[in-house]
C-alpha positions as CSV (number, residue, x, y, z in Angstrom):
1,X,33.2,101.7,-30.9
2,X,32.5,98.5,-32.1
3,X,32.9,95.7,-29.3
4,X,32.0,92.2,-31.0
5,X,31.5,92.2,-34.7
6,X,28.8,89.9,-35.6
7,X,29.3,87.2,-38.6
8,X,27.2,85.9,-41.3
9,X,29.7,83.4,-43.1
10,X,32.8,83.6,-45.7
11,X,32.1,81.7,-48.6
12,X,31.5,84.4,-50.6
13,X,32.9,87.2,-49.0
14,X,31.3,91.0,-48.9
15,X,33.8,93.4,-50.3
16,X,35.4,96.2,-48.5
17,X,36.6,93.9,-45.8
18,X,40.6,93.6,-44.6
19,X,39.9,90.9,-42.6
20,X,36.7,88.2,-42.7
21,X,37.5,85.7,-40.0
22,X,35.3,82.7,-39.0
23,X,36.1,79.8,-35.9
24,X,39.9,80.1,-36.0
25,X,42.1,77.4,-33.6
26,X,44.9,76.8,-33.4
27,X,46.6,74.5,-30.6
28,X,50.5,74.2,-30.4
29,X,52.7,71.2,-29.6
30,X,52.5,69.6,-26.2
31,X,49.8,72.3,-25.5
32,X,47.3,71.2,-23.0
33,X,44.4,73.5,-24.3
34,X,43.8,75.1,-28.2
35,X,43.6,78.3,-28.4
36,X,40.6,79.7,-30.0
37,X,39.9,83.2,-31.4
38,X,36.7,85.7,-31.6
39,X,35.6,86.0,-35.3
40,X,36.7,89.2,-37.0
41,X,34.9,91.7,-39.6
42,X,37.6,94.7,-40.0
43,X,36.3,96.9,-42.7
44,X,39.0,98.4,-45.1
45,X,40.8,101.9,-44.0
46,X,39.5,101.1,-40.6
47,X,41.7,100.1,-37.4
48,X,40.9,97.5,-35.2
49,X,42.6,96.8,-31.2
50,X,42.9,93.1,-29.9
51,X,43.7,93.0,-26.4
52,X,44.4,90.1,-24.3
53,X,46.7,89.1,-21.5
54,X,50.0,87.1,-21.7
55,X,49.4,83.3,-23.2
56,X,45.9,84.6,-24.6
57,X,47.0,83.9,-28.1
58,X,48.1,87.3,-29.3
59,X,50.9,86.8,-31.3
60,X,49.6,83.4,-32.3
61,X,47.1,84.9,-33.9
62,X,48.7,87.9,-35.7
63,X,51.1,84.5,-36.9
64,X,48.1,83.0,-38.5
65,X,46.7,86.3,-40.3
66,X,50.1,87.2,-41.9
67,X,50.3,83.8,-43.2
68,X,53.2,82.6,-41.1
69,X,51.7,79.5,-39.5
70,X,49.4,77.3,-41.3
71,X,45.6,77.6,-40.0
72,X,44.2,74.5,-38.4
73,X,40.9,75.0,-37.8
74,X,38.6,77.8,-39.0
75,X,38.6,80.0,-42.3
76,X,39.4,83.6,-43.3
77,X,40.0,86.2,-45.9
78,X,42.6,88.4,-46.6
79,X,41.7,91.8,-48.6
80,X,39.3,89.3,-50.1
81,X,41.5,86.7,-50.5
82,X,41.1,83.0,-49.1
83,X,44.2,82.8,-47.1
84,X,43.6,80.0,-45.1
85,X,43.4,77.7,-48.3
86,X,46.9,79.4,-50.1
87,X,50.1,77.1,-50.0
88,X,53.0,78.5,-47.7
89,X,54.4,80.6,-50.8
90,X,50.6,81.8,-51.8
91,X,50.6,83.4,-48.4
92,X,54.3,84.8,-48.5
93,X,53.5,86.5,-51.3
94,X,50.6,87.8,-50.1
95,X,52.3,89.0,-46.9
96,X,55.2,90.4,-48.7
97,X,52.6,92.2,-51.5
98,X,49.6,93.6,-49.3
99,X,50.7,93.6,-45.6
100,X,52.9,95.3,-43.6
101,X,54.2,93.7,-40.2
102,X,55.6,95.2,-37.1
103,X,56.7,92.4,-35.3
104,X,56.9,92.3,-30.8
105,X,60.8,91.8,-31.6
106,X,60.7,94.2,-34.6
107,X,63.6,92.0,-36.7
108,X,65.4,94.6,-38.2
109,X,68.3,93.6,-40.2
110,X,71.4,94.6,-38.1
111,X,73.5,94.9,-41.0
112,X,71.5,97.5,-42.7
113,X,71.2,101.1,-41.9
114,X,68.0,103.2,-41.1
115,X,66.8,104.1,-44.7
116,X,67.8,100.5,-46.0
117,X,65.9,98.9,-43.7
118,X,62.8,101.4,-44.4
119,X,63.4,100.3,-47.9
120,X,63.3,96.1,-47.5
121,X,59.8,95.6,-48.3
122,X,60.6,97.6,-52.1
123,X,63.4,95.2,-52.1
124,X,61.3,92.2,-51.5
125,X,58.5,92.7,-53.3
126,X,57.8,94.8,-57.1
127,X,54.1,95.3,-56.2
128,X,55.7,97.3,-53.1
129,X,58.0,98.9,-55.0
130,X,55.9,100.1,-58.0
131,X,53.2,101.5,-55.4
132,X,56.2,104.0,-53.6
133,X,55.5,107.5,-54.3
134,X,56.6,109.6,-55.8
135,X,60.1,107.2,-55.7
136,X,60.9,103.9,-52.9
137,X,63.4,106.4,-51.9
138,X,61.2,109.4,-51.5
139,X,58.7,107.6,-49.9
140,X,60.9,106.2,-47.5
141,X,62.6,109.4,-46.9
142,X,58.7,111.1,-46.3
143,X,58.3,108.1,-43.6
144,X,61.0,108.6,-41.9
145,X,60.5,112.4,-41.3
146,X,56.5,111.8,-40.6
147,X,57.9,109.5,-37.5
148,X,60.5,111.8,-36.2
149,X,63.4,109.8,-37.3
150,X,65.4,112.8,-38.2
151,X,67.9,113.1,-41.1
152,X,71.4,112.7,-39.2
153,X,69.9,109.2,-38.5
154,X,69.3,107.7,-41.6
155,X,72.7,106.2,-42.6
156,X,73.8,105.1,-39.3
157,X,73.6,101.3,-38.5
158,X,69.8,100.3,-36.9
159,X,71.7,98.9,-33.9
160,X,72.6,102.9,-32.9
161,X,69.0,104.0,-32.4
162,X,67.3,103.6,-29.6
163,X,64.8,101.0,-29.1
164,X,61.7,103.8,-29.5
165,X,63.4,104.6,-32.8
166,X,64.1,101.3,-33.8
167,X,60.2,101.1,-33.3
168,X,59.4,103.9,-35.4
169,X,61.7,102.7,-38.3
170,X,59.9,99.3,-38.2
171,X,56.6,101.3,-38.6
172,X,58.0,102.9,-41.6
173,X,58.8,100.0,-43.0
174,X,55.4,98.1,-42.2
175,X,53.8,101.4,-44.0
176,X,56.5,101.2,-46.9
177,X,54.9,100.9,-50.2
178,X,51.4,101.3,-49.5
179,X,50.1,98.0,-48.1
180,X,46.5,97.7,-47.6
181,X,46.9,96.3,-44.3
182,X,49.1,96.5,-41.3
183,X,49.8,94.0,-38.6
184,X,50.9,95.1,-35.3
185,X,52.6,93.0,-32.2
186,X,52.7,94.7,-29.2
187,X,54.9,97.5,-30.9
188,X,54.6,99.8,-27.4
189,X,55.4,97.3,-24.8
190,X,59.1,98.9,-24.0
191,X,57.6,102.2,-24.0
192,X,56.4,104.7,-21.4
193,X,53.1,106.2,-21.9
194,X,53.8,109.3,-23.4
195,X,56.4,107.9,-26.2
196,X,53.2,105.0,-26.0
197,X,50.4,107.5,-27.4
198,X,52.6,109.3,-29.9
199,X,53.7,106.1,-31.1
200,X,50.1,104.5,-31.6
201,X,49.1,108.2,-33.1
202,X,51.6,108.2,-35.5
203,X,51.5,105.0,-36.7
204,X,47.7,105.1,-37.0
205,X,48.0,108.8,-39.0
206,X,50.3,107.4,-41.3
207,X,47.6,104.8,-41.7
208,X,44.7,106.8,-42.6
209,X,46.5,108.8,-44.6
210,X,47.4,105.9,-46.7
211,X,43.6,104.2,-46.8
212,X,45.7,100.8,-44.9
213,X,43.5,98.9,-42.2
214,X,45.3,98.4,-38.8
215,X,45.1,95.1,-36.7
216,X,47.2,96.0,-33.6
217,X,47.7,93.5,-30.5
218,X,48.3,94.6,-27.1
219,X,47.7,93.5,-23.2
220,X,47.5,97.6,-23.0
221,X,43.8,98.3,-22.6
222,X,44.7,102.2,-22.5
223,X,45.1,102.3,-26.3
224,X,41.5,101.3,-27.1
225,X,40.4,104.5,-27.4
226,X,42.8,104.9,-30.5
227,X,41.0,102.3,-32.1
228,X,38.0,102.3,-34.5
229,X,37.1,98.4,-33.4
230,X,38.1,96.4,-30.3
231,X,38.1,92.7,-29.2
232,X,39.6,91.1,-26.4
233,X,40.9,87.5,-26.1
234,X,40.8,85.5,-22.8
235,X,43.6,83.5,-20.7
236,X,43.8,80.1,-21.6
237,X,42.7,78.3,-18.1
């Protein structure tokens, strides 16, 4: 296990990588100190753990990678792609095309059911859409079953699961589509340890399988061993 990858500079980057990063900060409003972040070299199909305690910049981070704050200092590539010089709608786009994002508050659509919201990233992007196989709707039927979300569950509203299905359904839809790369904030902190491991195996099965790099965040230093990479971040003083 890899514990601090080294960096030789992103101008030109080497193929193969999911993420290249280089120097990131970031510092928010009225925030005494920036945040700063360890430089990152996560080779493609491979899965890589961050951990860090609470305010270490976690989700901050993830924030930056997926393209949803701008970058203020530093430089990165996404799946060989400069993100941190793309406009706002470059790196929608590019979120909505190549990543797939399970978010700490998972932000399903209430209004949808199970299999629709498996289906939103077909809906949202055509490069999603055209890589479902053998059908969007096969695909996400196959997700659903591979995370034990069983059938009698797929029409009912999102709000009747329970929270460690809701879970699993926003892995399925991260994984929806094939994206090369998958994002994960603290997707296990409501769970016990046993619902924990299955979780972080399944999820990272349904990975592999699909050739998609993994970038998960966590304060849980018991799922390192999951991982093929790890990196910490430390507590802002």
């Amino acid at each position: 296990m890899s514990r601090a990858p080294t960096f030789h500079g992103i101008h030109r980057p080497e193929s193969g990588y999911a993420i290249i990063s280089r120097n990131l900060g970031f510092r928010w409003p009225a925030q005494a100190s920036a945040l700063t972040f360890p430089d990152i070299r996560l080779p493609q199909g491979e899965s890589l753990f961050l951990r860090g305690p609470s305010g270490s910049g976690k989700s901050t981070l993830l924030s930056l990678l997926s393209g949803l704050s701008s970058l203020q200092a530093g430089e990165f590539h996404i799946l060989g792609q400069a993100a941190s010089i793309l406009s706002r709608r470059q790196r929608d786009r590019l979120r909505a095309d190549h990543m797939g994002v399970i978010f700490q508050q998972l932000n399903l659509v209430p209004y949808l059911n199970t299999l629709q919201n498996t289906l939103l990233p077909c809906t949202l992007s055509k490069t999603r859409r055209n890589q479902a196989h053998p059908s969007p709707a096969d695909e996400a039927r196959e997700l659903l079953t591979a995370l034990a979300i069983p059938e009698s569950h797929w029409q009912l509203p999102i709000t009747r699961l329970s929270l460690g299905q809701q879970q699993r359904v926003a892995a399925a839809r991260a994984l929806m589509g094939n994206p090369a790369l998958i994002l994960a904030d603290e997707p296990t902190s409501a769970l016990d340890a046993t619902n924990r491991d299955r979780f972080v195996d399944l999820l990272l099965t349904q990975a592999r399988k699909r050739q998609a790099s993994v970038l998960l965040v966590s304060h849980d230093e018991a799922l390192a061993p999951c991982f093929d990479h790890e990196l910490s971040l430390e507590e802002l003083p």
